[in-house]
KEKE-3310 file (N, C-alpha, C; in steps of 0.2 Angstrom, whole numbers, plus 5000, padded with zeros to 4 digits):
npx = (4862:4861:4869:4866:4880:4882:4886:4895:4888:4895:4911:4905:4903:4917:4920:4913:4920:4931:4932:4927:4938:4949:4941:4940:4953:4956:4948:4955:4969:4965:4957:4969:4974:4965:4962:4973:4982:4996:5007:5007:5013:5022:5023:5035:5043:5044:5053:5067:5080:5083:5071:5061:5047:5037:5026:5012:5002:4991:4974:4957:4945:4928:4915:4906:4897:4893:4877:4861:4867:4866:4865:4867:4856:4863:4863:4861:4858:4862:4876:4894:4899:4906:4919:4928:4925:4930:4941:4946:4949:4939:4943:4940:4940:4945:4936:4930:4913:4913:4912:4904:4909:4903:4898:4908:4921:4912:4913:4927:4932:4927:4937:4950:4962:4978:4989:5003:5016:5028:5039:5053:5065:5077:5094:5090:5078:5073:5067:5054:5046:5038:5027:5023:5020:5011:5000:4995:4989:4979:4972:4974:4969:4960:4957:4961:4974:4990:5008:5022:5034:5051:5062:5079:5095:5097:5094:5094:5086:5073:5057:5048:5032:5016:5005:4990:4980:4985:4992:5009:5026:5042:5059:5071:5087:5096:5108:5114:5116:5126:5120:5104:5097:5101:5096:5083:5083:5087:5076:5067:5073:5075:5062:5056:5066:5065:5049:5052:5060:5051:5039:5029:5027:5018:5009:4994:4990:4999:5007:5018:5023:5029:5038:5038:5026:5012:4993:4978:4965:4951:4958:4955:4949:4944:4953:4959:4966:4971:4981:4986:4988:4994:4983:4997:4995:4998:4998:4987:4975:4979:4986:4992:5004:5012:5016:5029:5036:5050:5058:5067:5072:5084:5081:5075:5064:5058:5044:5032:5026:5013:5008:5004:4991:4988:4997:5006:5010:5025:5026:5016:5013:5004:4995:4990:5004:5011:5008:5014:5026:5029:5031:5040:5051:5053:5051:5067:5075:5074:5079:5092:5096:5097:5105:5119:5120:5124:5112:5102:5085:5072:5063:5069:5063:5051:5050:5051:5042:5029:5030:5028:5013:5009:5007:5005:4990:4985:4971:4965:4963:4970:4963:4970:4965:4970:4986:4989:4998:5005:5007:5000:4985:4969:4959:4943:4937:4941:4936:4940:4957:4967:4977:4996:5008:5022:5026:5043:5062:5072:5087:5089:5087:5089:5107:5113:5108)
npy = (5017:5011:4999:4984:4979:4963:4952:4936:4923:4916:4923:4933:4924:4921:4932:4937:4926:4928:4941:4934:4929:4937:4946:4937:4937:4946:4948:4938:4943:4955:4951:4944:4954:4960:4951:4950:4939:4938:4950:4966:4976:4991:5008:5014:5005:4994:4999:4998:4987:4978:4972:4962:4950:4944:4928:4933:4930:4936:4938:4943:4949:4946:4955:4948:4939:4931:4917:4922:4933:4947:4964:4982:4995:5001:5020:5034:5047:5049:5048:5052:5071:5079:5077:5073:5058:5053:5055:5065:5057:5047:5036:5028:5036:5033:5033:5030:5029:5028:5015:4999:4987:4974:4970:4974:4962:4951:4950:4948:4938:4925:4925:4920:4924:4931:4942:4950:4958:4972:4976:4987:4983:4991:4993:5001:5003:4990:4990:4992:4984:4974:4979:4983:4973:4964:4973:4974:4961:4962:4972:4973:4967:4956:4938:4935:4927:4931:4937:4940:4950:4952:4965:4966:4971:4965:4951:4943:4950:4950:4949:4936:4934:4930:4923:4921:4911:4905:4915:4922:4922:4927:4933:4942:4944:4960:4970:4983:5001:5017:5028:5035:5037:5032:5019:5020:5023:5010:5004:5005:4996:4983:4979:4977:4968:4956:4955:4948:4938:4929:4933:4935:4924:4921:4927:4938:4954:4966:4977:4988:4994:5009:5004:5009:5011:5009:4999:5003:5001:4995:4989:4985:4973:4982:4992:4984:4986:4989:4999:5007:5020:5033:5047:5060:5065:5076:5085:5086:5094:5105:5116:5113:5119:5119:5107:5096:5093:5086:5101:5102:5105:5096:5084:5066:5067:5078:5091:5101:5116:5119:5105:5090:5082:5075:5075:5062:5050:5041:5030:5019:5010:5001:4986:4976:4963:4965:4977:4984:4981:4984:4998:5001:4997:5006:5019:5013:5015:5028:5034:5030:5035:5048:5046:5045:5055:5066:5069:5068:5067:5077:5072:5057:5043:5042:5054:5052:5042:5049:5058:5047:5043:5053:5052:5040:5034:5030:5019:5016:5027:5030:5039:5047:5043:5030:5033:5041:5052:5053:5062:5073:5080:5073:5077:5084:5080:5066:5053:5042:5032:5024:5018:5025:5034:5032:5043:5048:5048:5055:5056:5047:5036:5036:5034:5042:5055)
npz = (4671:4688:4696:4708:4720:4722:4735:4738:4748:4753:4754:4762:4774:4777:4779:4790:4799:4802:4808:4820:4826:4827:4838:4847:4851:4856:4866:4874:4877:4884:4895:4900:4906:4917:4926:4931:4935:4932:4933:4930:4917:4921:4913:4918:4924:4914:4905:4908:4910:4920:4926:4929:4925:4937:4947:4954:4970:4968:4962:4953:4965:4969:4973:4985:4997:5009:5009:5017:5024:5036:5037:5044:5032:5021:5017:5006:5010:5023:5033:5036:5035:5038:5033:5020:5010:4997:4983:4971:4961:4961:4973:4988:5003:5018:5035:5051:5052:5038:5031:5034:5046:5046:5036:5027:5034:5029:5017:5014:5022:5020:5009:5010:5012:5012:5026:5023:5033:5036:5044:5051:5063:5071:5078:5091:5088:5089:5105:5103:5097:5104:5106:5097:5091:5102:5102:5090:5088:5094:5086:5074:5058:5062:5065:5050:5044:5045:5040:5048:5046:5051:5050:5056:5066:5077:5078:5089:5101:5099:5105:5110:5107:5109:5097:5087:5081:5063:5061:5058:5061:5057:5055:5049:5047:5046:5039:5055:5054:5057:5052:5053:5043:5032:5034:5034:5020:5015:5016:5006:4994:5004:5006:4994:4989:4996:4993:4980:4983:4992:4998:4987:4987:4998:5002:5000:5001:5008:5021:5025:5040:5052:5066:5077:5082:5091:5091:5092:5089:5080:5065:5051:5036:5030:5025:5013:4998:4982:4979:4992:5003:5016:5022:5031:5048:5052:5042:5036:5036:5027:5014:5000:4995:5007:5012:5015:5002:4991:4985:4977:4960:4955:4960:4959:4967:4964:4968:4962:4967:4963:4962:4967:4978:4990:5008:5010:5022:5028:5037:5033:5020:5007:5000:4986:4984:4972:4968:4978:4977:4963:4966:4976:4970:4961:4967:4973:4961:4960:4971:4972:4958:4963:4973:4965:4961:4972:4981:4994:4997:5005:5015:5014:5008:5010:5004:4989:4986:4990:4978:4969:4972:4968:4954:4952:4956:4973:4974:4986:5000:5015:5031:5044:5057:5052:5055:5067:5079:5096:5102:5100:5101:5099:5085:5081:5069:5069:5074:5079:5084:5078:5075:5079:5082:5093:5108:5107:5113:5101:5101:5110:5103:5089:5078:5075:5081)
capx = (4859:4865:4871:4869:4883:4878:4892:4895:4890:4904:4913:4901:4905:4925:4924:4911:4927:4938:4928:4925:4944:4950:4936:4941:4961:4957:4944:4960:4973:4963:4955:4973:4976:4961:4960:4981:4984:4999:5010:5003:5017:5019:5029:5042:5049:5045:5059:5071:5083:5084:5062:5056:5042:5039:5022:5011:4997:4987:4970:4954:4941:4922:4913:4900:4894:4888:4872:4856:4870:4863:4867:4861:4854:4865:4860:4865:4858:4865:4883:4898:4896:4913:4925:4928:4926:4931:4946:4942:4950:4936:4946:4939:4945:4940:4937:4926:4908:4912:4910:4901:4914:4902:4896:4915:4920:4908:4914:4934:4937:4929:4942:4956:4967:4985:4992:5010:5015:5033:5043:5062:5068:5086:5097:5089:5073:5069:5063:5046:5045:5035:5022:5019:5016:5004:4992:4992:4986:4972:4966:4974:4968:4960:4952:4965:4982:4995:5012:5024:5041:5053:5069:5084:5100:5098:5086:5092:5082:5065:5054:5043:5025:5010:5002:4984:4980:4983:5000:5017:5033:5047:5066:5075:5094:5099:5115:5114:5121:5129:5115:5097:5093:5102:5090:5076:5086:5086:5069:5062:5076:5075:5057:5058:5071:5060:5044:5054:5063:5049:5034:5024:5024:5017:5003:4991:4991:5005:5006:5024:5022:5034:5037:5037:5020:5005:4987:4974:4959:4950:4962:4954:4947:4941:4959:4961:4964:4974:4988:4985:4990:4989:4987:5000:4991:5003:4997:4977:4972:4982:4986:4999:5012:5015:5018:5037:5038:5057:5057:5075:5071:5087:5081:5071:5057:5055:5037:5033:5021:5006:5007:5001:4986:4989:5003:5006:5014:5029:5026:5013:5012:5001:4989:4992:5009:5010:5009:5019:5033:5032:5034:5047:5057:5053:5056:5070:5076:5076:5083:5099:5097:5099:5113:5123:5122:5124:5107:5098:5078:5070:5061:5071:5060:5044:5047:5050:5034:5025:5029:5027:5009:5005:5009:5001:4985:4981:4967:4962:4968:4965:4961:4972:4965:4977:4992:4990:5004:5003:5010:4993:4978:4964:4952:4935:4935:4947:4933:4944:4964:4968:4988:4999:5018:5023:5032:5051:5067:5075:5093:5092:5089:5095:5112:5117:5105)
capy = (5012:5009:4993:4985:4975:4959:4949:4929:4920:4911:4929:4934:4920:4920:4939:4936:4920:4933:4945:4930:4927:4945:4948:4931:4936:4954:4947:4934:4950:4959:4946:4942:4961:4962:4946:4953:4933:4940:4957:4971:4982:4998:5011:5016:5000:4989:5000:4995:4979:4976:4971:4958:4947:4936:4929:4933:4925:4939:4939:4948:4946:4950:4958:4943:4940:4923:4916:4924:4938:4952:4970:4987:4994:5007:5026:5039:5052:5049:5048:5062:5077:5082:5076:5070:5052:5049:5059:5068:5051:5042:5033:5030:5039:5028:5036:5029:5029:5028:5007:4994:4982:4968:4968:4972:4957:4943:4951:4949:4933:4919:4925:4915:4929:4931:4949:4952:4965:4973:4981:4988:4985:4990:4997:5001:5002:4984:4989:4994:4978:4970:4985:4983:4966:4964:4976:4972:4953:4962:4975:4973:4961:4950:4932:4936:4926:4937:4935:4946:4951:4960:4965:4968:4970:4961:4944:4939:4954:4950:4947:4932:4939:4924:4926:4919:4906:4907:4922:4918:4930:4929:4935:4944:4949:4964:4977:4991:5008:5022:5036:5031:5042:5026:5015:5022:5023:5003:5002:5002:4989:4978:4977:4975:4962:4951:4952:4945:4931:4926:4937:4936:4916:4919:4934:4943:4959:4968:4983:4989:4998:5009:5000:5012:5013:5006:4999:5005:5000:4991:4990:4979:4974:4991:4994:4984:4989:4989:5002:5010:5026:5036:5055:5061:5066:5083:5090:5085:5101:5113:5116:5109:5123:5120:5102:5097:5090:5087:5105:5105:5101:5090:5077:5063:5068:5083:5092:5107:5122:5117:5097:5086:5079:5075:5072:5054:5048:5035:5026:5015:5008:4997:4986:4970:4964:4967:4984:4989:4978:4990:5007:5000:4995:5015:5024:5013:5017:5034:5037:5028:5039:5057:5046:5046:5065:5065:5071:5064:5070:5080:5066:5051:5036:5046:5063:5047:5040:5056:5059:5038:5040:5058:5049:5033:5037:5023:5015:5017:5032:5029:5044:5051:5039:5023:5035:5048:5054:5051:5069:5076:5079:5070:5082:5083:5075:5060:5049:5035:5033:5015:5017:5029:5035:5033:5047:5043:5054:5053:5057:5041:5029:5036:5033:5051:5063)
capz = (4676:4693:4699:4716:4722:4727:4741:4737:4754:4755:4754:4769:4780:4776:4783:4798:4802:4804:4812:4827:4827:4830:4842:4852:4853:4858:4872:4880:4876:4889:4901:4905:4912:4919:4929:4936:4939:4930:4932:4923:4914:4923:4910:4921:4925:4910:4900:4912:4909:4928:4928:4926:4930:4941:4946:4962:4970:4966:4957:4954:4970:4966:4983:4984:5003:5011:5010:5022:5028:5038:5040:5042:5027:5017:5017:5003:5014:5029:5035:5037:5031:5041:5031:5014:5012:4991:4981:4964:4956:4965:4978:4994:5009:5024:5039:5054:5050:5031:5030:5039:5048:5047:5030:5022:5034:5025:5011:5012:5028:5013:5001:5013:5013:5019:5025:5024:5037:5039:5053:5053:5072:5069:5080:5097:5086:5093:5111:5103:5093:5109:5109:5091:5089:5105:5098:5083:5091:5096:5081:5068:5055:5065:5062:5045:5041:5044:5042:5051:5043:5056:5048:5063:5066:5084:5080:5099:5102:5095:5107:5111:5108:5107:5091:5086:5076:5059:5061:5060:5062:5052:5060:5043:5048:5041:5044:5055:5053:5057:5051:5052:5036:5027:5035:5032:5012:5014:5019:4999:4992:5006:5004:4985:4988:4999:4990:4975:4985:4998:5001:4984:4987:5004:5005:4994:5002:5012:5023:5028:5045:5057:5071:5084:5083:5092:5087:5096:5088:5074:5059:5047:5029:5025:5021:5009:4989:4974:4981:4997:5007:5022:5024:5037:5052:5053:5034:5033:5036:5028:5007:4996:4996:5013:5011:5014:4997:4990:4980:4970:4955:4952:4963:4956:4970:4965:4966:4959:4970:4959:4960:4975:4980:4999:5009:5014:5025:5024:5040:5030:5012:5007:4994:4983:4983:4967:4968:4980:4974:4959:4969:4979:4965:4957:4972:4975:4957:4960:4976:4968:4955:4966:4977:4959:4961:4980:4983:4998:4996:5012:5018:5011:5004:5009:4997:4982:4989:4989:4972:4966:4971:4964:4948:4951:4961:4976:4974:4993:5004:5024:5033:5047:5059:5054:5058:5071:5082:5102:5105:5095:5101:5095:5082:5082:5065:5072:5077:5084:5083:5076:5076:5080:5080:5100:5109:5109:5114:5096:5104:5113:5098:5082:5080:5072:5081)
cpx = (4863:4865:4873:4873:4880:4885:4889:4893:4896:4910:4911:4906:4913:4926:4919:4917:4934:4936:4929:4931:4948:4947:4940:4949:4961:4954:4949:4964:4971:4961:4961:4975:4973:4960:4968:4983:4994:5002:5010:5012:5017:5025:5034:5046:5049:5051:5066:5074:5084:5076:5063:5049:5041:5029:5021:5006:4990:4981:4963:4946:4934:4919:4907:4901:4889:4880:4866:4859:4865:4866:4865:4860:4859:4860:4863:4864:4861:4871:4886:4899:4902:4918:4922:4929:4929:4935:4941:4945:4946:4938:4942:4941:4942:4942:4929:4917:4906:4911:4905:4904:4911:4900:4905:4920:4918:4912:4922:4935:4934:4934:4948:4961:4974:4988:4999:5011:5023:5034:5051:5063:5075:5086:5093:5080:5069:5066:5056:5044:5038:5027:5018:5016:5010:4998:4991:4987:4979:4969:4968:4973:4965:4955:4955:4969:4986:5001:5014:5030:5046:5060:5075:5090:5101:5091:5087:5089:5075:5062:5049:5034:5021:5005:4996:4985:4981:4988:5004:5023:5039:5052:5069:5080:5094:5106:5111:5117:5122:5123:5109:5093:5097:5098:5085:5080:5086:5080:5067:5066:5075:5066:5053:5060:5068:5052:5048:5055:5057:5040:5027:5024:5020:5011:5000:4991:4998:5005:5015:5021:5028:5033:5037:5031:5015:4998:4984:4967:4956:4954:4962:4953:4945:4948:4960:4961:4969:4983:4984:4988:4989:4989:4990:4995:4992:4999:4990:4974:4974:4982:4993:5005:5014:5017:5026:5038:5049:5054:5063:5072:5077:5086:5073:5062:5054:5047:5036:5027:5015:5007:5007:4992:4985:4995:5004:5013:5018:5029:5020:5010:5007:4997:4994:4999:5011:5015:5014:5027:5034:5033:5037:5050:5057:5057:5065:5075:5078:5081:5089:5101:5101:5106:5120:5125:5121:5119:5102:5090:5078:5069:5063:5067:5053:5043:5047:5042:5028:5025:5027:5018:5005:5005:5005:4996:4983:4974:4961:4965:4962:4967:4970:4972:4969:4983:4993:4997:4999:5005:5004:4989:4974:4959:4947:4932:4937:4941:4936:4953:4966:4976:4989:5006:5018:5026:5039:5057:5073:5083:5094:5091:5090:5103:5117:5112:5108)
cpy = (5011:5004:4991:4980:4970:4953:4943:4927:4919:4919:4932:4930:4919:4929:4938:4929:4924:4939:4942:4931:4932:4946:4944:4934:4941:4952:4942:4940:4955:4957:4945:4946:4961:4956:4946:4944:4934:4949:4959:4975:4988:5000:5013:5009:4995:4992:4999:4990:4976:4973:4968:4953:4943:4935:4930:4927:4930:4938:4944:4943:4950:4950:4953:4941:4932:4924:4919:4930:4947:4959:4976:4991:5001:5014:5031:5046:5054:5048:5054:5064:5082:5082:5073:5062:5049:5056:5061:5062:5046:5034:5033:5034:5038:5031:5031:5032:5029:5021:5004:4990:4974:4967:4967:4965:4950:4947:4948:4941:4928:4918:4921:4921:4928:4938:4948:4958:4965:4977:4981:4989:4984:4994:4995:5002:4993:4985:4992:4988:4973:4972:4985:4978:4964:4966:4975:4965:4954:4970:4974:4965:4953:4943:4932:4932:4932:4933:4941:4945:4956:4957:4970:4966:4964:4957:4941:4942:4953:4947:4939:4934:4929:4926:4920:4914:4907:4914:4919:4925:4926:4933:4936:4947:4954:4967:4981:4996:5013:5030:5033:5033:5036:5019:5014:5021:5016:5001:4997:4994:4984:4976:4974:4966:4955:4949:4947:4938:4927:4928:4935:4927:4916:4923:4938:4949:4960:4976:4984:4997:5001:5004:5002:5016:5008:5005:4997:5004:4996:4993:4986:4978:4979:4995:4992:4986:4988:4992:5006:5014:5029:5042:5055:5066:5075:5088:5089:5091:5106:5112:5113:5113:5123:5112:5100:5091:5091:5093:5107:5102:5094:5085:5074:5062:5073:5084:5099:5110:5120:5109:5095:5085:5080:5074:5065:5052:5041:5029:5020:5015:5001:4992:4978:4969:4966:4972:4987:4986:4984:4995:5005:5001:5003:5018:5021:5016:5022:5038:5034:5032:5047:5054:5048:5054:5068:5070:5067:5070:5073:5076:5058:5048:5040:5051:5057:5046:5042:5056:5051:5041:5048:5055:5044:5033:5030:5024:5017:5023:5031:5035:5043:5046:5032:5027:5042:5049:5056:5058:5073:5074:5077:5076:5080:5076:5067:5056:5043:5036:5027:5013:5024:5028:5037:5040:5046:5051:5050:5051:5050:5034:5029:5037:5038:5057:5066)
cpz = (4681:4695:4706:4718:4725:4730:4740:4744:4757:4759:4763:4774:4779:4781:4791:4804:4806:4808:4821:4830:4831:4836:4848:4854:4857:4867:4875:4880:4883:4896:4905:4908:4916:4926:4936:4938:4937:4933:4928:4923:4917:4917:4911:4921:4920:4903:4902:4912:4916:4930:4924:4927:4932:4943:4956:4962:4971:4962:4958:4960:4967:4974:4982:4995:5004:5012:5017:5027:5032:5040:5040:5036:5026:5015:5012:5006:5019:5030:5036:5033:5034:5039:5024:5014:5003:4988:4975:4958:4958:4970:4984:4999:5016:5031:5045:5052:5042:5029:5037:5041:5046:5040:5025:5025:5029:5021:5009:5016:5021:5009:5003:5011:5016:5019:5027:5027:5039:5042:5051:5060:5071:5075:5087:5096:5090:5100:5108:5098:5098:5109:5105:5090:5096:5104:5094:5082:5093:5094:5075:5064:5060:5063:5052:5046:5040:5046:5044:5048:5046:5053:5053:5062:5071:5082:5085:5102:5103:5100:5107:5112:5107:5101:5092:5080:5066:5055:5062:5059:5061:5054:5051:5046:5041:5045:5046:5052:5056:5058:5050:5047:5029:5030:5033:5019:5012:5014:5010:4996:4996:5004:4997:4985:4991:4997:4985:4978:4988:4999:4995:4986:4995:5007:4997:4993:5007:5014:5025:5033:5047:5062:5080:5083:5086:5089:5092:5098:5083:5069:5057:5040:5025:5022:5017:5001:4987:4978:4987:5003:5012:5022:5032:5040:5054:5048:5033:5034:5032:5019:5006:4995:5002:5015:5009:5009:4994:4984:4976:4963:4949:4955:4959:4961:4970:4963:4967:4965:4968:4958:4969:4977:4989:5002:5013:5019:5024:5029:5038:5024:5010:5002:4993:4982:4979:4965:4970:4980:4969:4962:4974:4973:4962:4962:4975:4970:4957:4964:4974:4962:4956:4970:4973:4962:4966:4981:4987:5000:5003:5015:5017:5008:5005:5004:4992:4982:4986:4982:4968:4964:4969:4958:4947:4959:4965:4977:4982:4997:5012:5027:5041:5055:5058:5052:5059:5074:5090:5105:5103:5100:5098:5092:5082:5076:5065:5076:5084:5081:5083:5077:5076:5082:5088:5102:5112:5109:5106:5096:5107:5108:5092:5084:5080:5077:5087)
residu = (UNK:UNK:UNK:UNK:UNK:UNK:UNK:UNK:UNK:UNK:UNK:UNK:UNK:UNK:UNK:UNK:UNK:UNK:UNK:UNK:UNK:UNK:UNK:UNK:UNK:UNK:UNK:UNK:UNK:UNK:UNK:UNK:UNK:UNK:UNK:UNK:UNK:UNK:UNK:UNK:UNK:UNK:UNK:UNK:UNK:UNK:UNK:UNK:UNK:UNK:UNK:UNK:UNK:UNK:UNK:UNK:UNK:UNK:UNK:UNK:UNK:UNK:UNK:UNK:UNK:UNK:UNK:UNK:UNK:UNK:UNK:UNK:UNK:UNK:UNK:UNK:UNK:UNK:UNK:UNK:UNK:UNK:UNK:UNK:UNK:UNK:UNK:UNK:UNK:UNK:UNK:UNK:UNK:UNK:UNK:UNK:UNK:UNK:UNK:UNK:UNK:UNK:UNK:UNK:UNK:UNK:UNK:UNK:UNK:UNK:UNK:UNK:UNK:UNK:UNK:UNK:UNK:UNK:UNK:UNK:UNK:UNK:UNK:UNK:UNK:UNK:UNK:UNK:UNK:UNK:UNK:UNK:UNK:UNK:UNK:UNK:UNK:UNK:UNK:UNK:UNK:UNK:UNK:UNK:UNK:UNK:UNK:UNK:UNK:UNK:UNK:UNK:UNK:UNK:UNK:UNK:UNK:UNK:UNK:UNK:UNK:UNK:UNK:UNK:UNK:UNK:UNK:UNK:UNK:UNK:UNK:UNK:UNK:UNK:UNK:UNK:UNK:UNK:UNK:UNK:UNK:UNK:UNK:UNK:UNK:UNK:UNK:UNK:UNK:UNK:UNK:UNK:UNK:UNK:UNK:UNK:UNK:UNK:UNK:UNK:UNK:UNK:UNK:UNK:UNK:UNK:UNK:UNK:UNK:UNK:UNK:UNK:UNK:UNK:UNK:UNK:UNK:UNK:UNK:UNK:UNK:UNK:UNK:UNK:UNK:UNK:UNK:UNK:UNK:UNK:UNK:UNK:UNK:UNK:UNK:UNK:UNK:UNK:UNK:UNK:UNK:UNK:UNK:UNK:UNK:UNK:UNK:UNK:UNK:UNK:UNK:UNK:UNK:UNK:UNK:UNK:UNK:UNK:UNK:UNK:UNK:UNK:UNK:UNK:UNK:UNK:UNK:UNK:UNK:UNK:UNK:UNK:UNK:UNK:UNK:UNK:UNK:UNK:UNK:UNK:UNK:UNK:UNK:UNK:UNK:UNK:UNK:UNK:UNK:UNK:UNK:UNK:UNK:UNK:UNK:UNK:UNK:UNK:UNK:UNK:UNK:UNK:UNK:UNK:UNK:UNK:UNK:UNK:UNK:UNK:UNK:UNK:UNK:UNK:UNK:UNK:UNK:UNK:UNK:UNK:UNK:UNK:UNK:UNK:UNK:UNK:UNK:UNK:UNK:UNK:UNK:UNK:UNK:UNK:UNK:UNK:UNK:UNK:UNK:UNK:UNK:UNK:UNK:UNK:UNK:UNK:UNK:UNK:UNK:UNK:UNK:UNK:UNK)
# end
């Protein structure tokens, strides 16, 4: 004869008790990654004794839109068909006619935002300090909080620009140098060093620009994301072997013939500070690593860069249009040209060329 087990209540309800309890610890455990009010672990730098964390003023935003808002109606069929507008890791790739200005507006100016924006005017880089900050008064980020962060060797330099309501600019001394390929090699640690002391207590997002560059056109909430990139304006066309990636393989940026994505350019980084607090602090990691073994990359702090985010894929990538080159022709696909890298005699304001 077979016998059918029969389970005491009590039994029951002492295992559905622990069932709830487990359940409940897994769903906090989770909630607090997902919610980012905290610094998430990356695996490269949480093996490190030199990381640690610190907190931002980071969290998670949901796309929600004022009452009775009005805008033109979304098309799956309609738009560019010229250009790629999303990666194969489903990233956006924002290019004029791929958003609606006025709907991603409602969506981002309630959130009370503040945008961190850096500039290095070292050396004799400061006479394009005046150029940058004026246009940026009138596309970038506007009706935003923007703080501005301009790191110089000359702050009696720093022009007087009139900012809008709601912006403020910030004077950081630094040293100059000698070789502007150790400037550009300071760029990531000072940017590091300044979120940690100053920056996450003061801004949610953060863009670090060149600064001998202008803005042109709208340059607004449609950039923002998580971690965000630019493709270089030089390499959008072309394939990945012909991308002047670092190719030795004893350097910590190196990138093999078969890896790559896109080529990004270094004159703009971008996304929650968060974020690019960590890939500062990596690529700064690294380039101190290849200094050890007196290896300085092709591109300095852009070959790390470039490989940082082959590795850890941004979230947003902005098209070709937020940073052309003034010496370039505008292409067909190049709707509009929002920033750009001015044209300058390098001879006359690097300190080595």
């Amino acid at each position: 004869m077979r016998f059918i087990p029969v389970t005491k209540p009590y039994v029951l309800l002492l295992s559905s008790g622990l069932i709830l309890i487990v359940g409940y610890w897994i769903f906090w455990l989770f909630r607090e990654k997902i919610i980012r009010c905290i610094p998430v672990k990356d695996d490269t730098l949480s093996t490190s004794p030199e990381y640690q964390e610190f907190t931002f003023r980071t969290k998670e935003w949901n796309m929600v839109i004022p009452d009775m808002s009005s805008y033109n109606q979304p098309r799956i069929l309609v738009g560019r068909t010229d250009v790629v507008s999303v990666t194969p890791w489903l990233a956006p790739i924002v290019w004029e006619g791929t958003f609606d200005p006025v709907l991603i507006d409602n969506i981002y100016k309630p959130m009370n935002l503040t945008i961190a924006t850096t500039v290095f005017a070292v050396g004799k880089y400061v006479s394009f300090l005046k150029d940058f900050l004026e246009t940026a008064e009138k596309h970038f980020m506007i009706n935003f909080r923007v703080r501005y962060y301009v790191f110089t060797d000359r702050p009696n330099e720093v022009p007087s620009v009139n900012l809008s309501g709601g912006r403020h600019l910030t004077v950081i001394s630094i040293p100059g140098s000698n070789r502007w390929q150790e400037i550009s090699a300071q760029r990531m640690k000072i940017i590091h060093n300044t979120i940690e002391t100053q920056i996450r207590k003061e801004a949610d997002y953060i863009f670090c620009l060149d600064v001998d560059s202008k803005f042109h056109f709208r340059w607004g909430s449609e950039s923002l994301g998580r971690l965000v990139s630019v493709i270089h304006p030089g390499y959008y066309d072309t394939t990945r072997n012909n991308f002047p990636y670092e190719r030795r393989p004893a350097s910590k940026a190196f990138m093999s013939m078969d890896q790559g994505d896109y080529y990004y350019g270094g004159a703009v980084i971008g996304g929650l500070v968060e974020d690019v607090y960590k890939l500062t602090k990596e690529c700064q990691k690294r380039f101190e690593e290849d200094a050890k073994n007196s290896i300085e990359a092709a591109w300095q702090e852009e070959s790390h860069l470039n490989r940082y985010l082959y590795y850890n894929k941004p979230s947003k990538v902005l098209s070709p249009e937020y940073l052309w080159q003034d010496f370039k022709a505008r292409t067909k696909e190049v709707k509009v040209i929002r920033f750009s890298g001015v044209i300058k005699n390098y001879a006359a304001i690097r300190p080595n060329e």
